[in-house]
Steps between C-alpha positions, in 0.01 A plus 500: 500500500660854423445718777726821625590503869395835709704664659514537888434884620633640836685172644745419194736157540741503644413756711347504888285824537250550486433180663206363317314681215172319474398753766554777681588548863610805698655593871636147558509366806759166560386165708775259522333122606650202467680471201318747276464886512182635441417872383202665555393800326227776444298343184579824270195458228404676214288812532310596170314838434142500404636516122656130565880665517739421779519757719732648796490219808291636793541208707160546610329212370803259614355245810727209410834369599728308231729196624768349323812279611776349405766295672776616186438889490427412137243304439201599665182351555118649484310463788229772392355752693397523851149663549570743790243793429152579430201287509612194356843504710590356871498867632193654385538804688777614297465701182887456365797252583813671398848429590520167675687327793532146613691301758481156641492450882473132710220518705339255729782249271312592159637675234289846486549725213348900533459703219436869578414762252417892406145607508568789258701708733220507821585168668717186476286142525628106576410209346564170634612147338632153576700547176721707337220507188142481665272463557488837720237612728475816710492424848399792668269653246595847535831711476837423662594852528324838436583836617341459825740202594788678761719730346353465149291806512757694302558309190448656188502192291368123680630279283896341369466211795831254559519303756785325716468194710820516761723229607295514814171443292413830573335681247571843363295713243600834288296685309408857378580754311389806289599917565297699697514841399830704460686224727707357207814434736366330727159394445455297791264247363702184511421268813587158663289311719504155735250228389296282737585113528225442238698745238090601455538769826710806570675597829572823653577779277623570164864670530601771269803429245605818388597408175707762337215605138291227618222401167398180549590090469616385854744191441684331800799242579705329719875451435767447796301654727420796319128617379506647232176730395488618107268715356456730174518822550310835375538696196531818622648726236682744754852539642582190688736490814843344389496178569117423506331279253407596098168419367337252505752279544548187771680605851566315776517549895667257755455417830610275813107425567211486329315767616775738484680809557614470137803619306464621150762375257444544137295380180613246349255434211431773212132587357418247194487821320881489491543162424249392219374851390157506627443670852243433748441395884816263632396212712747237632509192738850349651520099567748283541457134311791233536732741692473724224316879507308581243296873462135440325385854286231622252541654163274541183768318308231276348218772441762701357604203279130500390461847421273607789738579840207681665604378848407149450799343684714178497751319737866459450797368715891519557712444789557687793865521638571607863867646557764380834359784642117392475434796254302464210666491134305712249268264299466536073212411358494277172280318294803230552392402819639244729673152445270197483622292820352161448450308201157413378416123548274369200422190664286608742137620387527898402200682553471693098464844704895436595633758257809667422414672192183449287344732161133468499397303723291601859404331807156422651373287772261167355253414737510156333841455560478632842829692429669771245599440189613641186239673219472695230684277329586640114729371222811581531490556885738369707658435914835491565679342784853590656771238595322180448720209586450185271755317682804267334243290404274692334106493471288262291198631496274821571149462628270769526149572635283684332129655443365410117366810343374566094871561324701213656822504412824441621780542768843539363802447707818699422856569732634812601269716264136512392653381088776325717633086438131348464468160739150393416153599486179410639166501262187631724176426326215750423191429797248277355227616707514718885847559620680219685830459649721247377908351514641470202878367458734477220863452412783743538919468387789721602393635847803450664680729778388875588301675231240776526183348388244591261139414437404632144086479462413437114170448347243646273452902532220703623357252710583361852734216550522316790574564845762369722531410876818355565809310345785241553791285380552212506844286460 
C-alpha cells in the first residue's frame, strides 16, 4: 500500500521535551512511587471563539487534572484526566483545578496518595486516593484552605499548592502568591503551613515567606538537610535592587527548617521566553528519581509548533545539579531533554498509550476496554518508542491487541525511525459487524539489541482504522 508517513509536531525524535505531544499539560507537579514517576498537570484545552477559532486560554473552563508517568523520563504513559472540578468531578464545590500537587504518605500502614489543587486563585482543595492514578474522592467535601484559615487572610492569589512530607512524616504545605498593590518588592503573599496527621487538616498558622518579587508557583525540597522553597517571581518592569530576581524567572530560598526564617539565594531557571522564543507564565517542580534531580517546567513549545501558542502549555524536563556547596546550578531549558535511564522491555505487555513520540494519533479512555487506549488512528500515523531492548536473542514475534474498526489495515514495524529497518507487520482486519477487541500475532526478523521502536499505522484513507490497546514481543 503507498502511503506517506506524518510527521510528528512539538515532541520530534530524538528529542525529550516536551514530554508527550498527544496532549497538553501545564504547571507540573512530580510524584515519585515505586519505580515510576508520575506527572500531573493542569489539562490546558482548547478555547474556541463563537466564530469556531482558537482563542487566547482563559483557564476558566479548565476542572481537570492530566496524569502521565513514566519510569524512563522518555516514554510516558496516558493515564487521562482526573475529574477534580465542577459537577461531574470529586469536588463539586470547586469551579477550577489549576496547578496541582501530590504526595504519598503511609498511614495507618496503607499507601495514601493526596492530590491538592487551585480553585482559581480563592482556595486550594484535596483529593484523596489509594493510588497514585484513582480513583480519587474528596474527603472532606469542602476547601482545605481559604482566606479565613490562620494567617491566610492576606493572600492576594490562593492557589500554586506544593506540598512536603518530612522525614518525620510531618507534613508541610506552601502556597500563594499574586501582588497586592504597589508592593512589587516584597509582596508578601507567599506562605507555608503544618498539615494535620490526615494531610486533609491544617495546624496553627500560616507563616509568612518573604520571598524577594514573590508571583506565584510554590515548589519545595529536601536535600542534606536543607529546604529549599522556589518560586517564580513578578514581572515588574521597574528598577530592581541589585541582586534581586528578573522576571519571571525561577528563584529559590533555603532554609534549616521547613517553616523557615529563609535565605534568598538566586534564580536559577530563565522565563521560556528566553529559551524557545515564546514567553508566558514559568511553572516548575524539583524531584529527585534514582539519586538523580530532575526540574519539571511548562512551555508552549508544542502549541507553538502548531501555530497557535496562545498559552496552551506543555511539560518538559532536564536535570538539576546541586554544587559542594548545596547551591543551585543555573538550569537551560531544551527541547533535548534528559537521558532515557532504563531500557524499554518489549516482553512484557505495553499498554499502546506508552509513547515516546507519535504523529496523529490521540488518546481516549474505552469503557469496553475498561482502560485507555490509542484513537484516531489515520494512515500514515505512527508511535515511537525509545531504547527498546530486543536482547542477544532477538524477538520472534509481535502480538498486538486491537479494536476492529471500517478501514482495517495494518501495523508496520520499523527500528530506530518511523521508514527505519522494517521487522514485520501485522494485518488488522476491517470490523465485520459492532466493534470487538481482539489479539492478533504475526511474525517479526531483525529485532535484535537496543533500537527505538516504531509502530507505523497503514490502511485505506478517510476512514477510521482500528484502535489499539496494548502490545508485546515475543522471543
Amino acid at each position: 500500500m503507498v502511503f506517506q508517513l506524518n510527521q510528528a509536531i512539538g515532541k520530534v525524535p530524538p528529542n525529550g521535551n516536551p514530554v508527550v505531544a498527544n496532549r497538553y499539560g501545564a504547571d507540573p507537579y512530580a510524584l515519585v512511587f515505586g519505580d515510576r514517576v508520575y506527572l500531573y498537570m493542569t489539562h490546558d484545552a482548547l478555547e474556541y471563539d463563537g466564530n469556531g477559532t482558537i482563542k487566547e486560554n482563559t483557564y476558566s473552563s479548565i476542572r481537570k487534572i492530566a496524569v502521565i508517568s513514566s519510569s524512563d523520563l522518555v516514554n510516558w504513559t496516558d493515564h487521562g484526566e482526573i475529574a477534580v472540578a465542577g459537577p461531574d468531578g470529586a469536588a463539586k464545590w470547586a469551579t477550577q483545578s489549576w496547578a496541582p500537587a501530590a504526595v504519598h504518605k503511609v498511614i495507618g500502614g496503607k499507601d495514601k496518595f493526596f492530590l491538592y489543587f487551585a480553585n482559581n486563585a480563592s482556595g486550594i482543595g484535596v483529593l484523596t486516593s489509594d493510588s497514585p492514578v484513582g480513583p480519587w474522592v474528596d474527603p472532606i467535601g469542602e476547601a482545605h484552605i481559604l482566606r479565613s484559615t490562620p494567617g491566610v487572610e492576606e493572600v492576594t492569589w490562593l492557589f500554586d499548592p506544593a506540598v512536603l512530607v518530612d522525614d518525620d512524616g510531618q507534613g508541610y504545605i506552601y502556597f500563594g502568591g499574586g501582588v497586592p498593590e504597589g508592593q512589587f518588592t516584597e509582596p508578601g503573599t507567599a506562605r507555608v503551613m503544618m498539615l494535620g496527621e490526615d494531610m486533609t487538616s491544617v495546624a496553627g498558622t500560616a507563616e509568612v515567606i518573604p520571598a524577594p518579587f514573590m508571583f506565584e508557583d510554590a515548589g519545595i525540597h529536601k536535600r542534606n538537610g536543607v529546604y529549599y522553597y522556589t518560586y517564580c517571581s513578578n514581572f515588574y518592569d521597574g528598577e530592581r535592587p541589585e541582586g534581586s530576581p528578573p522576571a519571571g524567572e525561577i528563584a529559590y530560598m533555603t532554609s534549616d527548617n521547613p517553616m523557615g526564617p529563609w535565605t534568598y539565594r538566586e534564580t536559577i531557571l530563565k522565563n521560556p521566553g528566553h529559551f524557545f522564543g515564546v514567553s508566558g507564565n514559568n511553572h516548575h517542580a524539583i524531584f529527585q528519581f534514582h539519586d538523580e534531580w530532575y526540574i519539571a517546567y511548562h512551555a508552549q513549545t508544542l502549541s507553538k509548533a502548531q501555530g497557535i501558542a496562545n498559552g496552551y502549555r506543555s511539560t518538559h524536563l532536564g536535570r538539576l545539579f546541586h554544587n559542594g556547596d548545596g547551591s543551585i546550578q543555573h538550569v537551560e531549558a531544551d527541547y533535548k531533554g534528559v537521558q532515557q535511564i532504563k531500557s524499554l522491555s518489549p516482553y512484557q505487555r505495553v499498554q499502546a498509550v506508552t509513547i515516546g513520540w507519535s504523529a496523529g494519533v490521540m488518546t481516549e479512555f474505552e469503557a469496553a476496554v475498561g482502560d485507555r487506549i490509542v484513537t484516531d488512528i489515520g494512515n500514515g500515523d505512527w508511535i515511537g518508542l525509545s531504547g527498546v531492548d530486543f536482547g542477544r536473542k532477538g524477538a520472534g514475534a509481535f502480538s498486538a491487541s486491537v479494536i476492529c474498526l471500517e478501514g482495517g489495515g495494518t501495523i508496520e514495524l520499523h527500528l530506530d525511525e518511523p521508514a527505519g529497518l522494517f521487522i514485520g507487520e501485522l494485518p488488522v482486519p476491517a470490523a465485520d459487524g459492532p466493534e470487538n477487541q481482539i489479539e492478533l500475532k504475526a511474525e517479526v526478523n531483525g529485532a535484535e539489541g537496543i533500537h527505538d521502536l516504531y509502530l507505523v499505522f497503514t490502511g485505506k484513507t478517510g476512514v477510521p482504522l482500528y484502535k489499539l490497546v496494548s502490545w508485546q514481543f515475543v522471543e
